[in-house]
C-alpha positions in Angstrom: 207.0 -93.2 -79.7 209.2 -92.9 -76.8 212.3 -94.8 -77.9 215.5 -95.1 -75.3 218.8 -94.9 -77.0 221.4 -97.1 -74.7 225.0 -95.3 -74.9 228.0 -97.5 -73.2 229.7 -93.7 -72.6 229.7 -90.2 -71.6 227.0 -88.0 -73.3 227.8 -85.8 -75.2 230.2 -85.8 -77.8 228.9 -88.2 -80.1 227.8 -86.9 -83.2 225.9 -89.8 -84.3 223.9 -90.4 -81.6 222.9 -87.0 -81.8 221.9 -86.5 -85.0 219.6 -89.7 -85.4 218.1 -88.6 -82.2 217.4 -84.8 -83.3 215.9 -86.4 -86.6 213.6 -88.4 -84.5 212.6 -86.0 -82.1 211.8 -83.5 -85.4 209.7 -86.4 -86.4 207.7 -86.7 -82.9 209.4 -88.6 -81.2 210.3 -88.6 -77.8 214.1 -90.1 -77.3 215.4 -90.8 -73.5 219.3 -91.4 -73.9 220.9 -93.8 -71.6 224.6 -93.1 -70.7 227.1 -93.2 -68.1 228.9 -90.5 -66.1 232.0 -90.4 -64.1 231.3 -87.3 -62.1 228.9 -87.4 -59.4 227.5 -84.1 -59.8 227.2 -84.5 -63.7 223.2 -84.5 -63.8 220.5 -85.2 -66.0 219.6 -82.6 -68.8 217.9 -82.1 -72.1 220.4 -81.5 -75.1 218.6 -80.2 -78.0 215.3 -82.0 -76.9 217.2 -84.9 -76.2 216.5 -86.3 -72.7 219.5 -87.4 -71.4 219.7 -89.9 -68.5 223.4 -90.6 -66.9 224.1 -93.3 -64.9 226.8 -93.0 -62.7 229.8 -95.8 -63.6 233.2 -95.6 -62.2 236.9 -96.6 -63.7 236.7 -100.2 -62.4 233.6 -100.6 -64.6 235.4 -99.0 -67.4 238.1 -101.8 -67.2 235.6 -104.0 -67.2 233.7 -103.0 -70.4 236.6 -104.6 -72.4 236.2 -107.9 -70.8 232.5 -107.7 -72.1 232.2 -110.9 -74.0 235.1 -112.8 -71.6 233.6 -112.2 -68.2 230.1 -111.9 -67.7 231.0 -108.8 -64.8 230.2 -106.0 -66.7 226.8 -107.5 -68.7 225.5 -107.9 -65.0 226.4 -104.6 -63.3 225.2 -102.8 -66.5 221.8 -104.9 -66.9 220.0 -103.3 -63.4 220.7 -99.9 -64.6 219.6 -100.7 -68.0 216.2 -102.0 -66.6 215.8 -99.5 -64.2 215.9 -96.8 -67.5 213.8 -99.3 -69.5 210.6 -99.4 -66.8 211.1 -95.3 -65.2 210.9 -93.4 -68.4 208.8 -96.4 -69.8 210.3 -96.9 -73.0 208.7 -98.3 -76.1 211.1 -99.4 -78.1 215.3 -99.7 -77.7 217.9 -98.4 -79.7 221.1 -100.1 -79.0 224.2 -98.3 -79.7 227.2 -101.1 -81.2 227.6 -104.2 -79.4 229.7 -103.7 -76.4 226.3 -103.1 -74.3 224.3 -105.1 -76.6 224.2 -108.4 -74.5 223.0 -106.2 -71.3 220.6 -104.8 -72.8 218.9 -107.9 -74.6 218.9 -109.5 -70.9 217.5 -106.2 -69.3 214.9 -106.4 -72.3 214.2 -110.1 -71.8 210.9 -110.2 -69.7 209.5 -106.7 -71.1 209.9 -108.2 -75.4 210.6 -104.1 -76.2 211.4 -103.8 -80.4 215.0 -103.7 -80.5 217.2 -101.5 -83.2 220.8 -102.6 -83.1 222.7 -99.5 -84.8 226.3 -101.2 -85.6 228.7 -97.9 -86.1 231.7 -99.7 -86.7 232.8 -103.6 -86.9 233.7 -103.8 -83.6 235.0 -107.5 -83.6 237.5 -106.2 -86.4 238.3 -102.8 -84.9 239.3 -104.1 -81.3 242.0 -106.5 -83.3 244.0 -103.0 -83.6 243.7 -102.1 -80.1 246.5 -101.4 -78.4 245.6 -103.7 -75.2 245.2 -106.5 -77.4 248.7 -106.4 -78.6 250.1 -107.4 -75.1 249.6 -109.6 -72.5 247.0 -109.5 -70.4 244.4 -108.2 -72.9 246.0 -110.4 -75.9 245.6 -113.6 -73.8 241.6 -112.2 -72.6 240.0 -110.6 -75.3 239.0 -112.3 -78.2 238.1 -111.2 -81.5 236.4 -114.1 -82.1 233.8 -114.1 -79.6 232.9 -110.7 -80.1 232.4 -111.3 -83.7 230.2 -114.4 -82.9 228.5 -112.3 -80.8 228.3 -109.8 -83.2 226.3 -112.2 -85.1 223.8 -113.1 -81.8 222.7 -109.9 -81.4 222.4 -109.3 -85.2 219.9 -112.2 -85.4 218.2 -111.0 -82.1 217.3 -107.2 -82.6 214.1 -106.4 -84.7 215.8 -104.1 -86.9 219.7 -103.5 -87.7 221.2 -100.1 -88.9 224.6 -100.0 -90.5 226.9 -97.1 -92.0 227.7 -98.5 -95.7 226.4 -100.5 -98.6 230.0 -102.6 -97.8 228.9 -103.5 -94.7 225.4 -104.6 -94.8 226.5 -106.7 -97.6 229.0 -108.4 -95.5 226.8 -108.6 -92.9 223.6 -110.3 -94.9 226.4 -112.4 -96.4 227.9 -113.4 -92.9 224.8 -113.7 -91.0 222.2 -114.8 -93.5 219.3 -112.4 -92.5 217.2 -111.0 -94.8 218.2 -107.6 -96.6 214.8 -106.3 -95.2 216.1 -106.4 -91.9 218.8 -104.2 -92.2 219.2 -100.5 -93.2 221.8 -98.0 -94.3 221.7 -94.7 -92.2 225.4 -93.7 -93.3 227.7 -91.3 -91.4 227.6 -87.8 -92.8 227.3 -84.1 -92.5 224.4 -81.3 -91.7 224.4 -79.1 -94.2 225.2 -76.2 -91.2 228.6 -77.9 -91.5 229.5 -76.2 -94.3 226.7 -73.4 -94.6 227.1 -72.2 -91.1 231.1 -72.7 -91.1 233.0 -69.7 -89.7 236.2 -69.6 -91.1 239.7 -68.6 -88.5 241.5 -66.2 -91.0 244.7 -67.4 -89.0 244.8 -70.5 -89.8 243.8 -69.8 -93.6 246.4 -67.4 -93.5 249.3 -69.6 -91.5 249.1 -72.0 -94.8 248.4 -69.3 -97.6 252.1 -69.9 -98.8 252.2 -73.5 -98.6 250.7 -76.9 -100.4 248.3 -78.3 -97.3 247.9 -82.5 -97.5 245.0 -82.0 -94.8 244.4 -85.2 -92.4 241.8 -84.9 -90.1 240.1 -86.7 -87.5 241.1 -89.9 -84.7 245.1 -90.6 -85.7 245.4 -94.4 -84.8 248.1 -96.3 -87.1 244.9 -98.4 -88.7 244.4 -94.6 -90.3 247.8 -94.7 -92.5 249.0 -91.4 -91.4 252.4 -93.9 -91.5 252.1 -93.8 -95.2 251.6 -90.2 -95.7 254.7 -89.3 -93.2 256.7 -91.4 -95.3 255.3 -90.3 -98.6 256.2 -86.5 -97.4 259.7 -87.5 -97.8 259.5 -88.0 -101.2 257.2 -85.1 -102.0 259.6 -82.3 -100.4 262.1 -82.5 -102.9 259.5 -82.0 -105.7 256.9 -79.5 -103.6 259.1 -77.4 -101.8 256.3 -75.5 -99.8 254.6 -79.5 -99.2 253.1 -79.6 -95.8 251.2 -82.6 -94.4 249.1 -81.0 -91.6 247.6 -83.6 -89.0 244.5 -82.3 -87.1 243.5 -85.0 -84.6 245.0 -87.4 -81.9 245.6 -91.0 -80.5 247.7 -92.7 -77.7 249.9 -94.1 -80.9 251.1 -89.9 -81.7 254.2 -90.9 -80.4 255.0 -93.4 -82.7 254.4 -91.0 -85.8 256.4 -88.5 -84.6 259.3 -90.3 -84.3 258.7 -91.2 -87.5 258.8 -87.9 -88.6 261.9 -87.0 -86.5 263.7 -90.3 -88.1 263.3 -88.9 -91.2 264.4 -85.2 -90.7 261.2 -84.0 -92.2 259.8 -82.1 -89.1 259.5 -78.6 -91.2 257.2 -80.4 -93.9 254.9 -82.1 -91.3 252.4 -80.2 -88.5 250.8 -82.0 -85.6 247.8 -79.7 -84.8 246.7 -82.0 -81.6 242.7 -82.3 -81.6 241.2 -79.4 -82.3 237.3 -78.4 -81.9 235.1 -79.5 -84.8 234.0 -75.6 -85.3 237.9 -75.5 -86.7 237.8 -78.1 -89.1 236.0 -75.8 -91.9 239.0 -73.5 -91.4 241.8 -76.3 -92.0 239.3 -77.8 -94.6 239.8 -74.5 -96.4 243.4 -73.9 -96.3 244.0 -77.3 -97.6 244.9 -78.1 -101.2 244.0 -81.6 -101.2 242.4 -83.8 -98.3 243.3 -87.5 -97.3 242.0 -90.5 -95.8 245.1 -93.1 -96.0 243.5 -95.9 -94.3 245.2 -99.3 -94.2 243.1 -102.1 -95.5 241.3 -103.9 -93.0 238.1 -105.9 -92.7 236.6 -102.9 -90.8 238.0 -100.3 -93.7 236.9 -102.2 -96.5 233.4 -101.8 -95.6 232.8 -97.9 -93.8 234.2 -94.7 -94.8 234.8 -91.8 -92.9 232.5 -88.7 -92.0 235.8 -87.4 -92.4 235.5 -87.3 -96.8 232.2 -85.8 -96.6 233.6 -82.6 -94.8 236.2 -82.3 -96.6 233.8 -82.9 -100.1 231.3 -80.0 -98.9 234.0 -77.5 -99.4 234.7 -78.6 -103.0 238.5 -80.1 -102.1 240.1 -83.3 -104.2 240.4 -86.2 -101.8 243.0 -88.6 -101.7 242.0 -92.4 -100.4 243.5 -95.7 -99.9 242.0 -98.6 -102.1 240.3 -99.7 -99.0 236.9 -100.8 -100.6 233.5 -98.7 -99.3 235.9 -95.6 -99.8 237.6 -96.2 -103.0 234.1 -97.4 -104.4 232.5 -94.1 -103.0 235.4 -91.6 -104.5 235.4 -93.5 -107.7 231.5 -93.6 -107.9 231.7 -89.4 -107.1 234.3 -88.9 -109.4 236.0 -86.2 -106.8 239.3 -87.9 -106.1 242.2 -90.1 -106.5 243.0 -93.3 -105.1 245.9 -95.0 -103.9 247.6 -97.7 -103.0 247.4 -98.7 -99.2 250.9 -98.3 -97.2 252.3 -97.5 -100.7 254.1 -94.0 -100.3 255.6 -94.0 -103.7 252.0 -94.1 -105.0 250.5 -91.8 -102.6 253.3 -89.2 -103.5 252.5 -89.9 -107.4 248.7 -89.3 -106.9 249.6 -85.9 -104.6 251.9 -84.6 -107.7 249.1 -85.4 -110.0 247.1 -83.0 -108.2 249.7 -80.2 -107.6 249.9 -80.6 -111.6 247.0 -80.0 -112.9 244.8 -77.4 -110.8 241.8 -77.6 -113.0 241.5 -81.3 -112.4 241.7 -80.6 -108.7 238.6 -78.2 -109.4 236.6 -80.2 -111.2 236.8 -83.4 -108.6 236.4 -80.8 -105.9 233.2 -79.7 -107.8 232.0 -82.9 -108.2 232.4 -84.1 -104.3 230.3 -80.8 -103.4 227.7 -81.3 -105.6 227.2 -85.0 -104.3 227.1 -83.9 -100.6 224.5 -81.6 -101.4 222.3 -83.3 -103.7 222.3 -86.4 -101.9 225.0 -87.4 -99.0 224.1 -85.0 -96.6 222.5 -86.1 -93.2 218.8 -83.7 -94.1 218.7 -86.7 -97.1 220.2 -89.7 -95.5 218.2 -90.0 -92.4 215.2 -90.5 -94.1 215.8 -94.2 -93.8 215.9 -93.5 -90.0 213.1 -92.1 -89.7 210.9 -94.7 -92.5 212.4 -97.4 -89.8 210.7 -95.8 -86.9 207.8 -95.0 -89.0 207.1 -98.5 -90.0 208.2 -100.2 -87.0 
């Protein structure tokens, strides 16, 4: 089947765009990626079998992609490239990429009645609410959550089939928009196996942290993520760890605002800001770690995904610390290979981390436990085969 992924960005990184498409491609299928460029001499290429088609945009275009679902500007300029990808490569069947290009490509679709998959990574309507832009004037007064979310719900009636990343989610969704369960199927975010298999560890950064108690964050650093909580809880832990030290491994617009936090609280020795690092590192700060975190505040987009984010640091048999936020605390509590705490709660954050510096063999056995449920079942060789049954049965 030749199926035409449609991508609202730059091509690559996205990690899971790529791996459904390798899976597909393994199965026989061909897969033509749609996606934009900024750079007139970026070209056209194949990407592990991928055929990857860019479309040249520019920043005005970019601006405009927020205004989506408020003006009907950026539906209409990216609707003739869409078509134009649809009818050269002559695509079967479309795989739509979350909803901000979801209305262009339902109107590029509209004479040709392709199958459409609708592959919803994130609540978007819920996610945008936490936007910076939004929190000021003019995006506050011209972006509305509200309309994205009921057109959230359009598209989701539309598309033949919808994909989502957790258990949470489609059950919010079938609740929300009344569509059958048939409809819609869990392809969840996780790891190849080469993650940890292949990993090639730094022995400088093992050995930077051999003397010290590593709270490991990793991944995008956005105050919805609740490194806030963790800053704060450091305060607390230093006077009972002495050698605590809360290394962050990622980045956002917002870093700022956490360290001045940090600085506020005289704590600057206790708390690392690695910047974004490549993902071939994370095994190597995975492994100097003592226990692992995902502090996210509760949110309607929280409560129903979790983070690839647990699984890598599960494949390497570490304890992982998580908010009550519901699709994680259900997964860690399901696993048995962490703690949970309360969201924006530092005092019980710090009480969960001493729990672990305490007791080393319980911090082996949860470790244990997450490993063995990566490899026996959450990894992405075993969760694609949903993917691939969609495409199958289509």
């Amino acid at each position: 089947m030749r199926i035409g992924m449609i991508l609202d960005k730059t091509f690559p990184p996205d990690p899971r765009v790529e791996n459904e498409a390798i899976s597909l491609i393994e199965k026989g299928h061909e897969i033509f990626l749609f996606c934009l460029k900024y750079d007139k001499t970026n070209t056209d290429a194949i990407i592990n079998g991928i055929n990857v088609k860019r479309y040249q945009s520019n920043k005005l275009e970019y601006k405009l992609s927020a205004l989506a679902y408020t003006f009907p500007f950026y539906t209409y300029l990216l609707k003739r490239k869409i078509l134009h990808f649809l009818l050269k490569h002559k695509i079967e069947v479309v795989h739509i990429h979350d909803i901000r290009i979801a209305e262009a490509v339902f109107k590029a679709n509209n004479k040709l009645k392709l199958a459409t998959v609708l592959d919803l990574h994130d609540n978007m309507p819920e996610i945008i609410k936490f936007y910076p832009h939004l929190q000021k004037f003019p995006g506050k007064q011209l972006i509305s959550p509200k309309k994205w979310k009921q057109k959230e719900e359009e598209f989701i009636r539309k598309a033949t089939k919808v994909i989502t990343v957790s258990q949470e989610f489609i059950n919010e969704v079938v609740e929300r928009t009344k569509i059958s369960q048939e409809k819609i199927v869990l392809v969840p975010n996780t790891i190849h196996q080469s993650f940890y298999k292949e990993a090639i560890i730094d022995k400088l950064i093992v050995s930077r942290y051999k003397n010290s108690f590593v709270i490991l964050y990793l991944g995008d650093t956005s105050l919805r993520r609740g490194l806030q909580t963790a800053i704060e809880s450091v305060n607390i832990l230093k006077n009972k760890i002495p050698n605590v030290k809360l290394v962050i491994v990622g980045s956002n617009t917002t870093d700022a605002i956490l360290k001045q936090q940090v600085e506020d609280l005289g704590i600057q020795k206790y708390v690392d800001f690695e910047g974004w690092k490549n993902v071939k590192l994370f095994p190597s700060y995975i492994e100097a770690s003592s226990v692992c975190i995902s502090p996210l505040d509760r949110n309607i987009q929280h409560d129903v995904a979790y983070a690839n984010k647990l699984f890598q640091y599960m494949s390497f048999a570490k304890p992982v610390l998580v908010s009550n936020a519901i699709a994680q605390k259900n997964l860690i509590e399901k696993t048995n290979s962490g703690l949970v705490h309360l969201e924006k709660n530092p005092e019980d954050f710090a009480t969960k981390v001493l729990k672990f510096y305490d007791d080393k063999e319980l911090c082996e056995v949860l470790g244990n436990n997450g490993k063995r449920f990566v490899e026996d079942e959450f990894c992405w060789e075993k969760t694609s085969e949903k993917l691939i049954d969609l495409y199958a049965n289509l």
